[in-house]
C-alpha positions as MATLAB code, in Angstrom:
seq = 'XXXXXXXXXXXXXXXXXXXXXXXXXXXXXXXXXXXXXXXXXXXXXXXXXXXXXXXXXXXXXXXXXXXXXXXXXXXXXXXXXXXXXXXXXXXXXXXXXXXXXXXXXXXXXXXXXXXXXXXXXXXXXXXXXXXXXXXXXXXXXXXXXXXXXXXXXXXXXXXXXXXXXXXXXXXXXXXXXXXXXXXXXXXXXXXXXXXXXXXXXXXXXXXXXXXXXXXXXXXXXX';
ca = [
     -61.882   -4.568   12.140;
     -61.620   -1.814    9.812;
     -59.138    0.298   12.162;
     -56.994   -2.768   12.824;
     -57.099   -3.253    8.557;
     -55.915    0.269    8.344;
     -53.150    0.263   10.957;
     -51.893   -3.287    9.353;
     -51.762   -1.979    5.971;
     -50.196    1.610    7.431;
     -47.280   -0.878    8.809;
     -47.148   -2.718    5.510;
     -46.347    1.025    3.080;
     -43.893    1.567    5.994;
     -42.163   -1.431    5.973;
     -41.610   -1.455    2.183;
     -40.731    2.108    2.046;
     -38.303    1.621    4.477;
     -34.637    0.927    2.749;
     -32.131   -1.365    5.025;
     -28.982    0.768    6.049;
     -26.382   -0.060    4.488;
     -22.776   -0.404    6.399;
     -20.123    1.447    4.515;
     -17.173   -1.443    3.112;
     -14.066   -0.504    4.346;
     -11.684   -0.617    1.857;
      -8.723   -3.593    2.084;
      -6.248   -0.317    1.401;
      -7.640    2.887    2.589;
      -6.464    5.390   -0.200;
      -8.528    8.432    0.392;
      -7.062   11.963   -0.022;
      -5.788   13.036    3.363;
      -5.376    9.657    4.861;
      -1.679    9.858    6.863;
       0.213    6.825    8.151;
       3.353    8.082   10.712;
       6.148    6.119   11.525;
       8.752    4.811   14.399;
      11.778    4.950   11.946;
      15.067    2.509   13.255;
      18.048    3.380   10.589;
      21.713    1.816   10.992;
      24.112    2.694    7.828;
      28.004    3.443    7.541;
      28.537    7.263    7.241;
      31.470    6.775    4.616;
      32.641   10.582    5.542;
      33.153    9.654    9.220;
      33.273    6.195    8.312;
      31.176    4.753   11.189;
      28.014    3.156   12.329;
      25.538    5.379   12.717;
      21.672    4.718   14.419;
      19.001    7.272   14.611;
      15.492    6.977   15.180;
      13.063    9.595   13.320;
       9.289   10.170   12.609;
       8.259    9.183    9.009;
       4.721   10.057    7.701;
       3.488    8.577    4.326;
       0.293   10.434    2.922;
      -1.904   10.199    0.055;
      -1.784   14.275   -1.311;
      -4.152   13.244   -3.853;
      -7.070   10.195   -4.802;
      -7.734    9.819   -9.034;
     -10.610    7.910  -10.100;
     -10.241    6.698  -13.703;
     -12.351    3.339  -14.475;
     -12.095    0.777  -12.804;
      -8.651    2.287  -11.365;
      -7.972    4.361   -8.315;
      -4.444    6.117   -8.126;
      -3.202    7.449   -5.240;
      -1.014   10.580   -5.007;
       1.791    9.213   -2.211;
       4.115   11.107   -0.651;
       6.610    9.981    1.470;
       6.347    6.385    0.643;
       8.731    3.874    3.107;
      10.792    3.073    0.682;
      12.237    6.869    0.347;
      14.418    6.168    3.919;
      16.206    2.981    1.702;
      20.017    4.552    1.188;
      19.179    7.179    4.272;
      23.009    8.996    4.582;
      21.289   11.564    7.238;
      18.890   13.799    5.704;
      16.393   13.110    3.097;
      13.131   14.833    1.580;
      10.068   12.872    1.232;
       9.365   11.889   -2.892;
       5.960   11.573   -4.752;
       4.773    8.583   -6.401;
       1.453    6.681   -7.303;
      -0.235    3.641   -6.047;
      -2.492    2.032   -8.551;
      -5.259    0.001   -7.754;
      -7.189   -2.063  -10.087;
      -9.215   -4.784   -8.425;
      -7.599   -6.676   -5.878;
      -3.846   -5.554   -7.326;
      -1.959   -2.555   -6.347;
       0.545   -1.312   -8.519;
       3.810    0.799   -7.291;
       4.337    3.236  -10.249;
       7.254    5.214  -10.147;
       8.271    7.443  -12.701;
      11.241   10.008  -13.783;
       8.589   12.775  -14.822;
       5.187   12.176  -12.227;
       3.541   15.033  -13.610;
       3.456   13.140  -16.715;
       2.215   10.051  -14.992;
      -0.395   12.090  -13.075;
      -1.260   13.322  -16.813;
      -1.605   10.335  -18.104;
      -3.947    9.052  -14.995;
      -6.297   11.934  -15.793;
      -6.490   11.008  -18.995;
     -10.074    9.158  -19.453;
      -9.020    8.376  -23.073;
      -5.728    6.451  -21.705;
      -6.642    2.767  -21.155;
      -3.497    2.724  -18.776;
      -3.075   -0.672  -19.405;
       0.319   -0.541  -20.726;
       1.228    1.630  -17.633;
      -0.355   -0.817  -15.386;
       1.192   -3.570  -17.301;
       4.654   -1.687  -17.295;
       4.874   -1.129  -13.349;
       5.579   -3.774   -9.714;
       2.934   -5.387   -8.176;
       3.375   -4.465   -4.443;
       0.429   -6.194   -3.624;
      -2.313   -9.017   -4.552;
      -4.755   -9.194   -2.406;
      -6.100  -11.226   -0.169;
      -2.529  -11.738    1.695;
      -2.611  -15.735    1.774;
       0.471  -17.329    3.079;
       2.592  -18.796    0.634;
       1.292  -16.752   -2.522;
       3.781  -15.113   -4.801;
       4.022  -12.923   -7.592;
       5.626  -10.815   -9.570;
       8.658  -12.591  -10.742;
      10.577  -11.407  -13.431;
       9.569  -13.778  -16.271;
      12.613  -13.617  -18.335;
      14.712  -14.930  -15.300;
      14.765  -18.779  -14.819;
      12.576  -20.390  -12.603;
      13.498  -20.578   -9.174;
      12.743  -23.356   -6.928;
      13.492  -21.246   -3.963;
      11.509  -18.068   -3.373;
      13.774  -15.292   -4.057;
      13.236  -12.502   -6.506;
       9.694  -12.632   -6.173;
       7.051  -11.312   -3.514;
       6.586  -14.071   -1.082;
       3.524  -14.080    1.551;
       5.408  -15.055    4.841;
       2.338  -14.434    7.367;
      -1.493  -13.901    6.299;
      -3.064  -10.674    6.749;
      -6.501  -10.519    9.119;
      -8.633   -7.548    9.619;
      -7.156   -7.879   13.346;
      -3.309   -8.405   12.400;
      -0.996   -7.673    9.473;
       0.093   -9.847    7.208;
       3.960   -9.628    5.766;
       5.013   -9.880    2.168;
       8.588  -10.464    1.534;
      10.822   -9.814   -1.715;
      14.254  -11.531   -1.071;
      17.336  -10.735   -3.684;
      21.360  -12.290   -3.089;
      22.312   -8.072   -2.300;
      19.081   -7.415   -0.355;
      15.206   -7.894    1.195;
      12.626   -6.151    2.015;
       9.390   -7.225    4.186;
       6.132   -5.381    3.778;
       3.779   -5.355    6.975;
      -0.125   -4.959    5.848;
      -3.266   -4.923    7.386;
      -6.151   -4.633    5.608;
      -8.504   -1.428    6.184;
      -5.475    0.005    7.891;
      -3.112    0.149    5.064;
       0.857   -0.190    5.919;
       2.055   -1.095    9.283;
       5.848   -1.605    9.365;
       8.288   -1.635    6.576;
      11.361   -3.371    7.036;
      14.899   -3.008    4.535;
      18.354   -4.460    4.891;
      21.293   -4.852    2.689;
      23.201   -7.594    2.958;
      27.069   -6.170    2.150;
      26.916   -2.593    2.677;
      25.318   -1.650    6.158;
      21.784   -0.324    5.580;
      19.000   -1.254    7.899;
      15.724    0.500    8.269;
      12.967   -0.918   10.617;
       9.705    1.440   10.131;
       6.527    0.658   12.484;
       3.146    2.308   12.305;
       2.670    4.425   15.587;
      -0.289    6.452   14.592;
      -2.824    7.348   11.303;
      -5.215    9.176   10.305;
      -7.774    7.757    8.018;
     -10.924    9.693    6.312;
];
């Protein structure tokens, strides 16, 4: 009896010494420092020199150069974000702005100077909330169809759903979701998926000709 005590109670120091493992939460946008998202880029614009139609098909990749922790915030360095290949006349070089994320919103901060924004970010004595408060909502998660934000507030309020980001299609950890922003010149429709990040962007101007269809082929995620 006294062997089977000891065994039982040898169990019992085991069992609550023993810590459950923990899965890792995959974040709803994956903005770790060398994360890389490439794209299948479909552009159609009027070269005014040759004045034509042009098409061309490229490779795009969007990566996060570097990953800021301040607070509650975490700001991702981005370069070559989508929206770069808007106004694409044959060439262009990839830019460098900053994703903010605080809580289930992610901010699209662009700026004239980014060092200075990237300064500012590193900055534990900045609050940042008048830069946060300052810059687009690109998105508000979760992606529920039918939710909208970020219209301008000193416009009139629309009973359509222009001028504001529109959920068209709810996002599922198994498909993307699409956000849409919808102006009288222009839209543009954001494809997301969450733990994979961007999936397709799409752009098109509705005078000038200047169409851009991007669609995730591969990533890279850390």
């Amino acid at each position: 009896m006294k062997y089977i005590a000891f065994i039982f109670c040898s169990f019992f120091v085991i069992a609550c010494n023993t810590k459950p493992e923990t899965k890792k939460q995959t974040p709803i946008f994956p903005l770790d420092k060398g994360n890389q998202w490439v794209y299948e880029a479909n552009i159609k614009y009027h070269d005014r020199v040759m004045d034509s139609l042009i098409t061309q098909k490229i490779e795009w990749t969007m990566e996060v150069v570097d990953t800021l922790h301040h607070g509650a915030y975490i700001a991702a360095v981005i370069k070559g974000f989508p929206t770069d290949l808007v106004w694409y006349n044959g060439k262009t070089e990839r830019g460098t702005l900053v994703l903010l994320q605080d809580s289930n919103k992610v901010y699209l901060c662009s700026a004239e100077n980014i060092d200075t924004l990237i300064a500012r970010i590193r900055n534990q004595n900045d609050s940042l909330v008048e830069l946060r408060n300052s810059q687009e909502i690109l998105f508000d998660f979760p992606l529920t169809k039918s939710k909208t934000w970020g219209a301008d507030p000193e416009m009139p309020q629309r009973e359509d759903s222009m001028y504001a980001w529109v959920v068209k299609k709810s996002a599922s950890d198994t498909s993307s979701g699409e956000i849409q922003y919808m102006t009288n010149p222009d839209h543009s429709i954001f494809q997301f998926q969450p733990g994979v990040g961007i999936t397709g962007y799409y752009f098109e101007h509705h005078g000038t000709v200047m169409e851009l269809n991007m669609k995730l082929i591969r990533k890279t995620l850390h």
